[in-house]
N, CA, C and O atoms as a Tinker XYZ file with bonds, in Angstrom:
   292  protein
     1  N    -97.544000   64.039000   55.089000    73     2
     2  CA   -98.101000   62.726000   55.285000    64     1     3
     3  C    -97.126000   61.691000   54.718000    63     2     4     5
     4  O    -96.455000   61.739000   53.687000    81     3
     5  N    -97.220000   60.755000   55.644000    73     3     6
     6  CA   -95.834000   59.649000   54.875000    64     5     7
     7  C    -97.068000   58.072000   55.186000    63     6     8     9
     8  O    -97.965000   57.743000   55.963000    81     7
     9  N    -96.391000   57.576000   54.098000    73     7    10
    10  CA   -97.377000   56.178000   53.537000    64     9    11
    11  C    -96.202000   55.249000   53.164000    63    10    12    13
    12  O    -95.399000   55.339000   52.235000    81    11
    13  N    -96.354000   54.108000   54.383000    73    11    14
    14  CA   -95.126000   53.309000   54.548000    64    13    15
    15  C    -95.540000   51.915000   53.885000    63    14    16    17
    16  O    -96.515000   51.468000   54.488000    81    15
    17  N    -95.147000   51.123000   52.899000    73    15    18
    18  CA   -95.525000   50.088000   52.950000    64    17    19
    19  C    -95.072000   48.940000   53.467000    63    18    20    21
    20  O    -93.990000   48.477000   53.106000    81    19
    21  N    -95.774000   48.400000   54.291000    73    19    22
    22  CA   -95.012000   47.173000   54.974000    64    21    23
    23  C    -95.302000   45.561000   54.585000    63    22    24    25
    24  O    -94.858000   44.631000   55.258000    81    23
    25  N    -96.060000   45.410000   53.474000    73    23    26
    26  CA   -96.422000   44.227000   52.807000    64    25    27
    27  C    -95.044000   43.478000   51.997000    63    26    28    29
    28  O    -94.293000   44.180000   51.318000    81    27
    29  N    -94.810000   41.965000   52.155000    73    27    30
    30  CA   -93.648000   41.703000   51.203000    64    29    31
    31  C    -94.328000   41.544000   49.820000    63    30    32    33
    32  O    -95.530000   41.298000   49.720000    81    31
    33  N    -93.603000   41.676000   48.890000    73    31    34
    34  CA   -93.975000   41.485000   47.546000    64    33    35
    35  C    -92.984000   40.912000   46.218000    63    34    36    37
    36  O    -91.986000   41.398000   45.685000    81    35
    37  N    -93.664000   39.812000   45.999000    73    35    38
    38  CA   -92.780000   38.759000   45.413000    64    37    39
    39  C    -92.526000   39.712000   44.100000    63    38    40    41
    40  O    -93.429000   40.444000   43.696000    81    39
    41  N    -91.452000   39.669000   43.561000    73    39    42
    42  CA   -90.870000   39.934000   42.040000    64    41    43
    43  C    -90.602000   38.721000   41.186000    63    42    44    45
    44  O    -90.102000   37.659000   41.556000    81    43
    45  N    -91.011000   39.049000   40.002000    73    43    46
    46  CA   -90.561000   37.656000   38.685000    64    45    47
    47  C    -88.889000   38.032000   38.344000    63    46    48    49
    48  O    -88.407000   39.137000   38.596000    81    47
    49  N    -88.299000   37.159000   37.871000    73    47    50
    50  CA   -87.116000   37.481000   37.490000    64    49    51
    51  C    -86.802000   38.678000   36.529000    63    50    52    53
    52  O    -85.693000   39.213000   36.552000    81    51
    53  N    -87.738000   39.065000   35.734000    73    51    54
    54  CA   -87.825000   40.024000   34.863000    64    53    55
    55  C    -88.018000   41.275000   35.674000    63    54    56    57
    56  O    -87.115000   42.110000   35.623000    81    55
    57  N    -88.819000   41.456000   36.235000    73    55    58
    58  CA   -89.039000   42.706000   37.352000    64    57    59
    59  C    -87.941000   43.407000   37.984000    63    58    60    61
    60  O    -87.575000   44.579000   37.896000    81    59
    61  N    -87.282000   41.931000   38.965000    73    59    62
    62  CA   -85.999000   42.298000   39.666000    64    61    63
    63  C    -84.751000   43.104000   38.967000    63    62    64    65
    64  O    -83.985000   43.994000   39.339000    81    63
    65  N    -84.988000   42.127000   37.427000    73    63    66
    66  CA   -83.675000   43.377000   36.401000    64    65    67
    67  C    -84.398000   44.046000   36.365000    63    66    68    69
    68  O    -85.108000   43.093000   36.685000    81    67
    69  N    -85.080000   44.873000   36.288000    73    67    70
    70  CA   -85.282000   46.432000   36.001000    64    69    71
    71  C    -85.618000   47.024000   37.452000    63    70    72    73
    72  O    -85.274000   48.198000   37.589000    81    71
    73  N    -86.188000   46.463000   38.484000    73    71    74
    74  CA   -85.760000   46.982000   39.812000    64    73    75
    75  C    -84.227000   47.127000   40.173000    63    74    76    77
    76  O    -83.694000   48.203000   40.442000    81    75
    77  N    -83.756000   46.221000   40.152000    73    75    78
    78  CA   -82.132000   46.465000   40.264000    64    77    79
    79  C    -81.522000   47.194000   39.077000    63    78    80    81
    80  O    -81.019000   48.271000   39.398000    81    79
    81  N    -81.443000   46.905000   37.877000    73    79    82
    82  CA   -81.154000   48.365000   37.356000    64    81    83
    83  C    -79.881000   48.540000   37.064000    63    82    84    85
    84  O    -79.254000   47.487000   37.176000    81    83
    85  N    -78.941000   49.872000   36.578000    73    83    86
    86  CA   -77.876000   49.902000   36.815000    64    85    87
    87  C    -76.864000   49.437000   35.482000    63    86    88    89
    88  O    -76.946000   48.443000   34.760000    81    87
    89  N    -75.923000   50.531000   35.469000    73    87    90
    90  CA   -75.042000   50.015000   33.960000    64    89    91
    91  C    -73.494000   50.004000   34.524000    63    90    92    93
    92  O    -73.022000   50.840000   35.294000    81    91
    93  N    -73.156000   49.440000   34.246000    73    91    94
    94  CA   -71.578000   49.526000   34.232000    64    93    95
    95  C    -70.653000   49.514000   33.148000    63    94    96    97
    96  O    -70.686000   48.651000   32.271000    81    95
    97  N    -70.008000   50.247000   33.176000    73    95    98
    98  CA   -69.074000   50.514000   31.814000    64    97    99
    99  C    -67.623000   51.451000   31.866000    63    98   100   101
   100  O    -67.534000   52.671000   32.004000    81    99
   101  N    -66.857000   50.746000   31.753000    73    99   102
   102  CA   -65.195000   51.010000   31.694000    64   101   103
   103  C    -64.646000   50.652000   30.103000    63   102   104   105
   104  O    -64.920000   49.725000   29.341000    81   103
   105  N    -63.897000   51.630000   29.997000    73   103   106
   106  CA   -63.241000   51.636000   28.422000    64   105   107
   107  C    -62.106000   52.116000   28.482000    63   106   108   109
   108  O    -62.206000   53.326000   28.685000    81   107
   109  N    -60.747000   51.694000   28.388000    73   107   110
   110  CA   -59.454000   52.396000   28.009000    64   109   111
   111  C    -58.835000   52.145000   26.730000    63   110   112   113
   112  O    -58.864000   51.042000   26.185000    81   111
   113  N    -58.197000   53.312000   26.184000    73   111   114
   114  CA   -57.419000   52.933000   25.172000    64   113   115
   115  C    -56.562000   53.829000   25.100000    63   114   116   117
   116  O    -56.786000   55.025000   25.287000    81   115
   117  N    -54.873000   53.039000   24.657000    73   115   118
   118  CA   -54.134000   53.615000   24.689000    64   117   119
   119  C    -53.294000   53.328000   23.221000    63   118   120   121
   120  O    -53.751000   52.603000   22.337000    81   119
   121  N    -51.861000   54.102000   23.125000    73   119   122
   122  CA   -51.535000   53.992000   21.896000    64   121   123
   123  C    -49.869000   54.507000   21.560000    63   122   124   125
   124  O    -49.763000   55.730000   21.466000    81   123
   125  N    -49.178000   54.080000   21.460000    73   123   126
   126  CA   -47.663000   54.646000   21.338000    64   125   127
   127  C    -47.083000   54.539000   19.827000    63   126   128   129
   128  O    -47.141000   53.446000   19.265000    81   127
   129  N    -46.689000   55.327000   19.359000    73   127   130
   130  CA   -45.908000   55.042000   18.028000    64   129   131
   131  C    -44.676000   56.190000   17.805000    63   130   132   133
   132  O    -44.532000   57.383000   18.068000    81   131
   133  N    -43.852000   55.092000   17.146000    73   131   134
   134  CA   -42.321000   56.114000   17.462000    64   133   135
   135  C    -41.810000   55.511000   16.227000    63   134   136   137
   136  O    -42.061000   54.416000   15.723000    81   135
   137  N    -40.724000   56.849000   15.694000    73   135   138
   138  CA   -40.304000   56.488000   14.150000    64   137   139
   139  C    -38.785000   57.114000   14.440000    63   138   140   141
   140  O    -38.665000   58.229000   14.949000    81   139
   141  N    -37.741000   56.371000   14.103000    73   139   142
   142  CA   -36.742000   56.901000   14.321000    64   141   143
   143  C    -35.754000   56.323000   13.068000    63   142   144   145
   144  O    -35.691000   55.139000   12.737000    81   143
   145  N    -35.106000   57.276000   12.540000    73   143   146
   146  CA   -34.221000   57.377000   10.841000    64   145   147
   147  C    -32.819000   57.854000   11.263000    63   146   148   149
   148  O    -32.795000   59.069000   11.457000    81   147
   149  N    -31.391000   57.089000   11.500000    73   147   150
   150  CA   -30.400000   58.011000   11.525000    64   149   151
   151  C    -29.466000   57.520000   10.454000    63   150   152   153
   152  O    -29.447000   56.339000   10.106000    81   151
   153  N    -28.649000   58.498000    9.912000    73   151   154
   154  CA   -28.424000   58.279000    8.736000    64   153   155
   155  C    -26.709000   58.976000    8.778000    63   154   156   157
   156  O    -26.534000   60.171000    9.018000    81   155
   157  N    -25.538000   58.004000    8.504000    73   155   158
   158  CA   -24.522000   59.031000    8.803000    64   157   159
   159  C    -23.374000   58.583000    7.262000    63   158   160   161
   160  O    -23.520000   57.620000    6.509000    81   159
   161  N    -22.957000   58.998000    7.241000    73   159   162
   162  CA   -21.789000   59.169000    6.146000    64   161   163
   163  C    -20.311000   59.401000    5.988000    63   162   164   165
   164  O    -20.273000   60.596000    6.279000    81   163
   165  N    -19.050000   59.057000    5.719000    73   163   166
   166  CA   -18.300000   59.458000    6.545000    64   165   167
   167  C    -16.963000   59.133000    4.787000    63   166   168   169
   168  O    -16.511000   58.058000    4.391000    81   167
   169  N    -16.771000   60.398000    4.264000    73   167   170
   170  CA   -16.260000   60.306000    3.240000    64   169   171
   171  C    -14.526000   60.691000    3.365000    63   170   172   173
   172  O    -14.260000   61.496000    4.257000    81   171
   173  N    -13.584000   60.271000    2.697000    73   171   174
   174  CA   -11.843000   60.281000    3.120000    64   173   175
   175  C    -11.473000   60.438000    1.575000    63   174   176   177
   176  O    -12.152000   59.934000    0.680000    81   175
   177  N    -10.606000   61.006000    1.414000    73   175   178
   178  CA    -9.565000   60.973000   -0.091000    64   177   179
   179  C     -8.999000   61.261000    0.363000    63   178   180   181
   180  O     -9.320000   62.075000    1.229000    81   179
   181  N     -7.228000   60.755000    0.169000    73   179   182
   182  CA    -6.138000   61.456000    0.175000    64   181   183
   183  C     -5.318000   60.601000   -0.791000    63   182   184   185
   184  O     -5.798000   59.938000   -1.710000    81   183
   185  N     -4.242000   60.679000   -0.528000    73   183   186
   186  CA    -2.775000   60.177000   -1.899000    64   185   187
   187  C     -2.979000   59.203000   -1.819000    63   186   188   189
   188  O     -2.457000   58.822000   -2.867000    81   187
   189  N     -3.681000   57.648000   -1.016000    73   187   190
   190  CA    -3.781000   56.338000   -0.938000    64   189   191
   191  C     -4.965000   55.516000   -1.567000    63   190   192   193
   192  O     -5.089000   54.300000   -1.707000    81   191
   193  N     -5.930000   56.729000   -1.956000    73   191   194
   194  CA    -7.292000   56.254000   -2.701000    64   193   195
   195  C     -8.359000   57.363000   -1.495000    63   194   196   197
   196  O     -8.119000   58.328000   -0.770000    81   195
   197  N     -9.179000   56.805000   -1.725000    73   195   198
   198  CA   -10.499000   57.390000   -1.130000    64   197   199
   199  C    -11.281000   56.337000   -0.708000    63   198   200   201
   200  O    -11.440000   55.277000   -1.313000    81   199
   201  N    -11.859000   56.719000    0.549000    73   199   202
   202  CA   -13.035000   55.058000    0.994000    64   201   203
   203  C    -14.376000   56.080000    1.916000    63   202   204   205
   204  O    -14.327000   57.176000    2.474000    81   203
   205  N    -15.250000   55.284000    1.755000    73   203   206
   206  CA   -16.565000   55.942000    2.059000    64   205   207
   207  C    -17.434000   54.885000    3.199000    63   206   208   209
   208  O    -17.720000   53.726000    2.898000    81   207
   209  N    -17.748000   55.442000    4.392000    73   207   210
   210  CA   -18.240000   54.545000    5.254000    64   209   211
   211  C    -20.035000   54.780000    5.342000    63   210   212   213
   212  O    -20.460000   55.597000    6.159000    81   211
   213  N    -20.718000   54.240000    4.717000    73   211   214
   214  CA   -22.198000   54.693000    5.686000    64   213   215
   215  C    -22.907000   53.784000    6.685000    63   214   216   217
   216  O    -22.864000   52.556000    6.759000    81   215
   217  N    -23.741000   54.891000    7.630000    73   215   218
   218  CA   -24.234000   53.979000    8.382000    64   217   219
   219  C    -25.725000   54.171000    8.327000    63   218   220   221
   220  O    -25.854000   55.377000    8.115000    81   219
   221  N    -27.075000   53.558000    8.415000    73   219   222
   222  CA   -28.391000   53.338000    7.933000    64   221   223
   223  C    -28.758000   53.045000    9.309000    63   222   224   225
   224  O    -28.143000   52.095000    9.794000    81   223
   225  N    -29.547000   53.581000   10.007000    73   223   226
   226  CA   -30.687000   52.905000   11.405000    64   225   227
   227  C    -31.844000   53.398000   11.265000    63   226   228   229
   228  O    -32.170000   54.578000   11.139000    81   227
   229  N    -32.718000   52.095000   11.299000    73   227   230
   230  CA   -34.376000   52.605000   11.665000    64   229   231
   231  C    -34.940000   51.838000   12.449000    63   230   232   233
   232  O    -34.643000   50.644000   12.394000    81   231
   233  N    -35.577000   52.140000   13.071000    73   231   234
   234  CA   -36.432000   51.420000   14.158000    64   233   235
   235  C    -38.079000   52.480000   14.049000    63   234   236   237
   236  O    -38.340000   53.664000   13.832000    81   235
   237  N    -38.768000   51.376000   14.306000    73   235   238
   238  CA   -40.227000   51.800000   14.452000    64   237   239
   239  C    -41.015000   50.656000   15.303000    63   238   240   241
   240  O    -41.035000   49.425000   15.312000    81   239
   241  N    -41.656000   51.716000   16.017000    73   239   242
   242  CA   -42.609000   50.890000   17.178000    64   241   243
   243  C    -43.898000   51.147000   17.345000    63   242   244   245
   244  O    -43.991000   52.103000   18.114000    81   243
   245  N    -44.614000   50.885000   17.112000    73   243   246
   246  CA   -46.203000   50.677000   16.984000    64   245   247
   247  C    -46.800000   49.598000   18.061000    63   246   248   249
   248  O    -46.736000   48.369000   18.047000    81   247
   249  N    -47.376000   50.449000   18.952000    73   247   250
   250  CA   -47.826000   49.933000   20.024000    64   249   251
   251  C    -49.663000   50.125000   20.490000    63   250   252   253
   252  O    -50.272000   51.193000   20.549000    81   251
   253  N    -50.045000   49.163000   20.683000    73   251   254
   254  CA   -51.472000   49.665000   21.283000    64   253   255
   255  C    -52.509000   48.807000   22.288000    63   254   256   257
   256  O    -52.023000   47.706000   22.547000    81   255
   257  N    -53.535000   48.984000   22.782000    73   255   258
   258  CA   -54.282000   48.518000   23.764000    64   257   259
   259  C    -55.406000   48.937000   24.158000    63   258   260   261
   260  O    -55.626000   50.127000   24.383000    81   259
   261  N    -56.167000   48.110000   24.275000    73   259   262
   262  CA   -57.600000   48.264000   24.495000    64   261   263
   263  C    -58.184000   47.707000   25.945000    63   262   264   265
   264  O    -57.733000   46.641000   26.364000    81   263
   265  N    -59.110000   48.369000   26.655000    73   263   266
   266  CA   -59.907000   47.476000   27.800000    64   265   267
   267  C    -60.910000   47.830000   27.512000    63   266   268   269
   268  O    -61.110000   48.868000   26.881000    81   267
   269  N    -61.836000   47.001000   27.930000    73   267   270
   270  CA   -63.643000   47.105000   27.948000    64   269   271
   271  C    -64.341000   46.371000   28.874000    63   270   272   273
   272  O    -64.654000   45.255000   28.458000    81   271
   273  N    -64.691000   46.631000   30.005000    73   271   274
   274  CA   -65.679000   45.760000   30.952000    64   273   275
   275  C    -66.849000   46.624000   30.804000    63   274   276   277
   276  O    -66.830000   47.828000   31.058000    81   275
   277  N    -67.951000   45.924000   30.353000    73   275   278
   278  CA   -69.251000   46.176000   30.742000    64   277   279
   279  C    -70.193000   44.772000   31.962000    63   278   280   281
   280  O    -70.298000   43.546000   31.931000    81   279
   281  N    -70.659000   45.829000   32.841000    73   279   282
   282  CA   -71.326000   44.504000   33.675000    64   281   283
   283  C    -72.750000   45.221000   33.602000    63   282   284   285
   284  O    -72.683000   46.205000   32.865000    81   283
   285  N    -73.925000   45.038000   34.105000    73   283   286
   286  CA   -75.184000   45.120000   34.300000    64   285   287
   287  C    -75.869000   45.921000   33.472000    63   286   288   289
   288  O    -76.619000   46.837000   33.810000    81   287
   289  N    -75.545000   45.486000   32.127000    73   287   290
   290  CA   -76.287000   46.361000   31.178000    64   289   291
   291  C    -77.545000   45.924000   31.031000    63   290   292
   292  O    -78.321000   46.519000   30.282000    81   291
């Protein structure tokens, strides 16, 4: 047995949100981090004296990001 209704029927604004209904929700997150140390040295003596070269590098990168859309909560 099928029971069709064919009457219109007004909704309050309150009604319609919860007849319509429905969540939406997106979230990303991302994240990069990098550490880098080089370190060199470079030592000489002979009959003229002695001399010493160093070299020091660092770099660091710290990276990050977020998204968030929520609609029809």
């Amino acid at each position: 047995m099928k029971v069709e209704n064919q009457v219109a029927i007004e909704l309050s604004s309150e009604e319609l949100d919860v007849v319509a209904g429905g969540v939406d929700f997106l979230l990303d997150a991302t994240q990069f981090k990098s550490n880098t140390l080089l370190v060199g040295q470079n030592t000489q003596s002979g009959p003229g004296g002695s001399s010493t070269t160093s070299t020091i590098a660092r770099q660091v990168i710290d990276t990050s990001a977020f998204h968030n859309i929520t609609l029809g909560v």
